[in-house]
C-alpha positions in Angstrom: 0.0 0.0 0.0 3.0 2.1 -0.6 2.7 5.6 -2.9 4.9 4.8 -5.7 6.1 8.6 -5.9 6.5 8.4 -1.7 10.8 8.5 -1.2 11.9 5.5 1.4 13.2 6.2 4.4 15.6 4.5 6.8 14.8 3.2 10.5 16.7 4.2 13.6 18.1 1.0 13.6 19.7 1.3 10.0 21.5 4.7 10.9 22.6 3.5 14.3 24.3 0.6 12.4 26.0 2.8 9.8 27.5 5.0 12.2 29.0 2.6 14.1 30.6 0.6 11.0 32.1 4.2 9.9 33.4 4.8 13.5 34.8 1.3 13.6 36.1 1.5 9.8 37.9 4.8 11.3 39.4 3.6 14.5 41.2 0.1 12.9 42.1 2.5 9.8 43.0 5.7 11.5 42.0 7.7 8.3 38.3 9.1 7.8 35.5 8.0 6.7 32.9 10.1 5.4 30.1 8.3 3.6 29.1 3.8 4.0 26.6 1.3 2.7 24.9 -1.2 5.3 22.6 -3.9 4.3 19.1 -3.8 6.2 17.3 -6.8 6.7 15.4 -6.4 4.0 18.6 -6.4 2.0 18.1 -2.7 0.8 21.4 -0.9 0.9 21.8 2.4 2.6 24.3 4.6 1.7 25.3 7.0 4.5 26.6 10.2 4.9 28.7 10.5 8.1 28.7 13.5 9.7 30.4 15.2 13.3 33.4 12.8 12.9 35.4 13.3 16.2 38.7 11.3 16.7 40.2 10.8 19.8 43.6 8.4 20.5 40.9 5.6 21.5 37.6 6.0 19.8 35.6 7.8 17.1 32.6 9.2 17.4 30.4 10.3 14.4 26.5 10.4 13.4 24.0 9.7 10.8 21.2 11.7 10.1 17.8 10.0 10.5 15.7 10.5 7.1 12.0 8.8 7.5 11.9 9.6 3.3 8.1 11.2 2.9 6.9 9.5 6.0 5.9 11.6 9.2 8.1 10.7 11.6 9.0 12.8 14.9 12.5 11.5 15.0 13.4 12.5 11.6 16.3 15.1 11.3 17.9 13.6 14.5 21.6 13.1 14.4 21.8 9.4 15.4 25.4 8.9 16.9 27.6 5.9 17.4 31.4 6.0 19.7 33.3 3.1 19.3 36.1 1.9 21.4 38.5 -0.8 21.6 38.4 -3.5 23.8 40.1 -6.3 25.3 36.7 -8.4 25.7 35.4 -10.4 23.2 32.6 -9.0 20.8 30.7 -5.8 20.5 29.5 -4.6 23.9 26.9 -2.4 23.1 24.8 0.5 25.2 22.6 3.6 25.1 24.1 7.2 26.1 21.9 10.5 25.5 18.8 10.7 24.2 18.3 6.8 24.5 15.8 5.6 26.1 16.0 2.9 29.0 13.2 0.0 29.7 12.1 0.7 33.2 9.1 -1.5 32.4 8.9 -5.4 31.8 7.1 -7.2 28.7 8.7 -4.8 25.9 11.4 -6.2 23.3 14.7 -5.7 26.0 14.7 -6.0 29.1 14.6 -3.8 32.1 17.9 -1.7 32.6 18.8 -2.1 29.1 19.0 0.6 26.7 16.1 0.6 24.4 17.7 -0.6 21.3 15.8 -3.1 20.4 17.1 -6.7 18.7 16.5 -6.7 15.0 19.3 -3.2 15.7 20.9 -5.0 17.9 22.0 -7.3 15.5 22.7 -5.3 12.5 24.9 -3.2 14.7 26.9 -6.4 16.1 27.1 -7.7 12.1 28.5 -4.3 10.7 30.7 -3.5 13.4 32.3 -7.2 13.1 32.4 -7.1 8.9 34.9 -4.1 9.6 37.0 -6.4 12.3 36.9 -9.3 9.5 38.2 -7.1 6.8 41.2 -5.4 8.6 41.8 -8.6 10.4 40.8 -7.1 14.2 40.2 -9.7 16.4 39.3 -8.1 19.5 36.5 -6.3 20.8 34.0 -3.1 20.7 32.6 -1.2 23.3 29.7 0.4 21.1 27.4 3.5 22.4 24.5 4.6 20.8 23.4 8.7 21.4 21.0 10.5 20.3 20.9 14.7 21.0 17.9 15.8 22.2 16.1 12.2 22.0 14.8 13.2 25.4 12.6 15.9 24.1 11.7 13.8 20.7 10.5 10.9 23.0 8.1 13.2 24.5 5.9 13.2 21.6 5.9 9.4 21.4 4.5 6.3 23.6 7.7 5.8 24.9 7.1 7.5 28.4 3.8 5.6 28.4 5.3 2.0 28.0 8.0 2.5 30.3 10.6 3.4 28.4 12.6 7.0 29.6 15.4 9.1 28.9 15.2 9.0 24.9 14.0 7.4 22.1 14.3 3.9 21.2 16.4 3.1 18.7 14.3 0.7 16.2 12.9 -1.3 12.9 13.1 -4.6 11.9 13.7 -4.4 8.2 15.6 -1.6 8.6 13.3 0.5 5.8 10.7 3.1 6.5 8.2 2.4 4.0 6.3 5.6 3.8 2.9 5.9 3.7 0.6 8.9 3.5 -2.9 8.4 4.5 -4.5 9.1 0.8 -2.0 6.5 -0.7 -3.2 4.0 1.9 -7.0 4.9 1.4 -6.9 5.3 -2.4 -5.1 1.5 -2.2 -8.1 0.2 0.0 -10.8 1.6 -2.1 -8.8 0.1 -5.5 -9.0 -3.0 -3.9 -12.5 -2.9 -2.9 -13.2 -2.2 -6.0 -11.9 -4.7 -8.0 -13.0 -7.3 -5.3 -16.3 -6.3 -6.2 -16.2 -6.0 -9.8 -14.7 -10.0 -9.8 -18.2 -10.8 -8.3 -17.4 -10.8 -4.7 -20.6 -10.3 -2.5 -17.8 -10.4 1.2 -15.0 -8.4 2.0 -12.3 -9.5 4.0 -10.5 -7.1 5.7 -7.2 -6.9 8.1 -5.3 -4.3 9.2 -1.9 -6.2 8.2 -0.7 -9.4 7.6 0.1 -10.1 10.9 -0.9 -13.4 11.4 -0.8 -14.9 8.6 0.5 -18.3 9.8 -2.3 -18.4 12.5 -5.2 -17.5 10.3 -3.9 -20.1 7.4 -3.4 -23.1 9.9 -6.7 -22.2 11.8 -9.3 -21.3 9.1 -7.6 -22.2 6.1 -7.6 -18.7 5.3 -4.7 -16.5 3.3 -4.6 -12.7 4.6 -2.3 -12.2 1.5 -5.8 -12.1 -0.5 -7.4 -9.4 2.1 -8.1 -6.0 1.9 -5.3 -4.3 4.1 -7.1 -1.4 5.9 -4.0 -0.1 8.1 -5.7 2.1 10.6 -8.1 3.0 9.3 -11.1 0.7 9.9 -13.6 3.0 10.0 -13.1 4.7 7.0 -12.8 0.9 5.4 -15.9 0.0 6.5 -17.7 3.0 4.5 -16.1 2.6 1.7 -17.5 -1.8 1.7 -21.2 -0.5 2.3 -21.0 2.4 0.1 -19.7 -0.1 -3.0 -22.6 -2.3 -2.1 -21.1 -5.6 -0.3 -23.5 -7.6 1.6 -21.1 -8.6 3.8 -17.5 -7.8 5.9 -15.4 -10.5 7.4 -12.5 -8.1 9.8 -9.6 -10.3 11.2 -6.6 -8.9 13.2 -4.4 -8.8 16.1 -6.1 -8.3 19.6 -3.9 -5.0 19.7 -5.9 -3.1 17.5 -9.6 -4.6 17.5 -9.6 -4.2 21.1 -9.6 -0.5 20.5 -13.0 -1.0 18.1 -14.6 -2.6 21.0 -14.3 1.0 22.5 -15.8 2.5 19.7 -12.4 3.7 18.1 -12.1 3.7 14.3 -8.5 5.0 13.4 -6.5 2.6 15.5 -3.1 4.1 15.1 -1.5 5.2 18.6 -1.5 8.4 18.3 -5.1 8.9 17.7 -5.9 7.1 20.8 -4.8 3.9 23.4 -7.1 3.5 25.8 -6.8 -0.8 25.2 -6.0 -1.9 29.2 -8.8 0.5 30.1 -11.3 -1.2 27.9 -10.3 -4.7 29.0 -10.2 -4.1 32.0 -13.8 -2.5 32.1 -15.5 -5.5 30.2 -13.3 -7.9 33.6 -14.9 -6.0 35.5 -18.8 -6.5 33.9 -17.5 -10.5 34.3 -17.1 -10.2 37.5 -12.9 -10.0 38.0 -11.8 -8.8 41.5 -10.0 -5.1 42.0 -6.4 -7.2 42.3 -6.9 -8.4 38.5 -8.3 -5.3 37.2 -5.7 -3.0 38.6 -3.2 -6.0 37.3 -4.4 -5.2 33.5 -4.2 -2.2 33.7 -0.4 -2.3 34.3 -0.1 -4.1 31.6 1.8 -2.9 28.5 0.7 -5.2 25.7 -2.9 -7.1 25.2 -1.2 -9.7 25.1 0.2 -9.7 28.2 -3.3 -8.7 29.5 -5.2 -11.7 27.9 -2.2 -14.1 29.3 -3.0 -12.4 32.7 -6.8 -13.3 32.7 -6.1 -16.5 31.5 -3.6 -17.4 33.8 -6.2 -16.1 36.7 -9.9 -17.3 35.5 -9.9 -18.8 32.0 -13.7 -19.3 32.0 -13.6 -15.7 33.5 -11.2 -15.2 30.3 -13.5 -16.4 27.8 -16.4 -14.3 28.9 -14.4 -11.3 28.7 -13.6 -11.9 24.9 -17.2 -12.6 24.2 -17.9 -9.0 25.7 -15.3 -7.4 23.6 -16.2 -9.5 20.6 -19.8 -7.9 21.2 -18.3 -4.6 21.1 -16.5 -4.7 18.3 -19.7 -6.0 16.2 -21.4 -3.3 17.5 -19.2 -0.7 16.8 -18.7 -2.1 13.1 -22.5 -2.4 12.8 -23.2 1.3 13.6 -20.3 2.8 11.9 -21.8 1.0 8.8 -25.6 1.8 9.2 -27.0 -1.4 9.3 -27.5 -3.8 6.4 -24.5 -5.4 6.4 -23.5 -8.6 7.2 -20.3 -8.4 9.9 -18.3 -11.4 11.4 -14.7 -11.1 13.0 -12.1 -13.3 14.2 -9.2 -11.6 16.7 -5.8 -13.4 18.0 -3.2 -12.4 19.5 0.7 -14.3 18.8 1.2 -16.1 22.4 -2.8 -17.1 22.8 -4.0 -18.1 19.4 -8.1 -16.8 19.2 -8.9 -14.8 21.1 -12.5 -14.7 20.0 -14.6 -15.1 16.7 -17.9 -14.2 16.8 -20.8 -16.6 15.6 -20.9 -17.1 11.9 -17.4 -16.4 11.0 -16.0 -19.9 10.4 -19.4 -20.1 8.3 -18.8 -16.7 6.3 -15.2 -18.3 5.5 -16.5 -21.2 4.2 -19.1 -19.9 2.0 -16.3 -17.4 0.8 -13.2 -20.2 0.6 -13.5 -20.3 -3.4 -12.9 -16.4 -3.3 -9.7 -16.8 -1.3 -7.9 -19.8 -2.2 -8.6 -20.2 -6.0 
């Protein structure tokens, strides 16, 4: 769903790495460096400039700029800087300095005390750092920091203070590519798609905010996401689109994450339109009947995930009733955003607990659809 004329961007993560090959390229060499190419993970190159080179006896320190391309991204324009020293340990020792955030919260992708630099980075700072050791023949080890000026501030206007992450930004991605995205591309896609869905004699959408997953809904139902309408956010919008081409009927499927939200009524699921997920789980525990220990519980929680595991660790009858609830308010949310006269079913999962819930007839609305998605 990607605007052709849009300009790529590059994550956190890819600019972290660069840096710190050019300040380890410049520290074996001793002569400067002022421009190298990384492979992300999704084997894009990136070619970057290196800026604020500073050389002392026993490290180099220099920066990339982050560029997000055309999408809107806070922590674009940040100077993304990597020191690198020499060490006697084995490896590449790696940390946070300024403007890096640190996990002061369990349940997120490192743990607490670390610096939030999350793994897929991790990795592709440890790779590119040890593919300049390899070619000058360095055998020892790297003490690697990661800084970011002003990440403090920049942080602010993200989640990160939120899911217990302070001090900075978090330095991220896991291709290593920001694929940019503006909200007409994304909304023109959907409504293409719709469209031709419709015109091939489909009477049922089937809709998902990403392929996220994929394996689960394939092994479980039989059913390929590939083939689904890919609404993003934007499920609201996605849903007047389907009645206003004429569909008799919608099947939605997605991550507990983001169709918890719809239960509440929410329509744009993107974070920074609104989050209020623990709050609404742990309102429909408390219509089941969960005690003030379990509900508090949830709403410490960081991830549904985490929130579903909770309840089902504690009651899983208890656990079952609440994803009926939620289930019935996400029907009911779809059904009024659409007016009536159209026929709704949804399934929602999470990773760690499989289904979550589906409501009635959407095994049946599947398999008088499987034709339209497997042939």
């Amino acid at each position: 769903m990607m605007d052709s004329k849009l300009r790529s961007g590059f994550t956190t993560g890819s600019c972290a790495a660069a840096a710190a090959k050019a300040a380890a390229w410049m520290l074996l060499t001793g002569t400067e460096k002022t421009d190298i190419s990384v492979i992300t993970p999704k084997g894009a190159a990136f070619d970057a400039k290196i800026l604020d080179i500073q050389r002392t006896a026993d490290s180099v320190k220099c920066a990339v700029r982050k560029d997000g391309g055309d999408d809107p991204d806070v922590t674009t324009g940040a100077l993304i800087y990597a020191e690198v020293r020499l060490s006697d340990d084995e490896g590449v020792r790696l940390d946070g300095g300024e403007g890096v955030g640190r996990v002061t919260r369990p349940g997120l992708d490192q743990p607490v005390g670390a610096a939030a630099i999350n793994s897929v980075p991790r990795a592709m700072i440890n790779r590119e750092v040890s593919e300049a050791a390899e070619a000058y023949g360095y055998e020892g080890g790297f003490d690697v920091i990661i800084s970011v000026p002003g990440g403090e501030e920049i942080a602010a206007r993200t989640f990160n203070p939120r899911l217990g992450i302070e001090g900075g930004i978090s330095i991220i991605g896991t291709s290593g590519v920001v694929e940019p995205m503006s909200e007409k591309a994304i909304l023109d896609t959907i409504r293409v798609e719709l469209r031709q869905q419709k015109a091939e004699g489909c009477r049922t959408a089937f809709i998902s905010p990403g392929n996220y997953g994929l394996d689960f809904m394939k092994e479980t139902y039989g059913m390929d996401l590939d083939r689904s309408v890919k609404c993003s956010n934007y499920i609201g919008l996605t849903v007047d689109m389907i009645k206003e081409l004429g569909f008799e009927g919608m099947l939605l499927t997605g991550h507990a994450g983001k169709l918890v939200k719809v239960a509440g009524g929410i329509m744009n699921t993107h974070s920074r339109e609104a989050d209020c997920r623990m709050e609404i789980i742990a309102a429909a525990s408390a219509k089941e009947g969960a005690g003030t220990e379990l509900i508090l519980s949830i709403l410490g929680c960081l991830t549904t995930e985490e929130a579903f595991t909770k309840l089902r660790g504690a009651d899983e009858a208890m656990a079952e009733s609440v994803a009926s609830r939620l289930m019935d308010g996400i029907l009911a949310s779809l059904s009024r955003r659409s007016g009536g006269g159209l026929h709704i079913e949804c399934i929602m999962y999470t990773k760690e607990n499989g289904l979550i819930a589906a409501s009635d007839g959407a095994v049946e609305m599947i398999r008088n659809n499987r034709e339209q998605w497997n042939g």
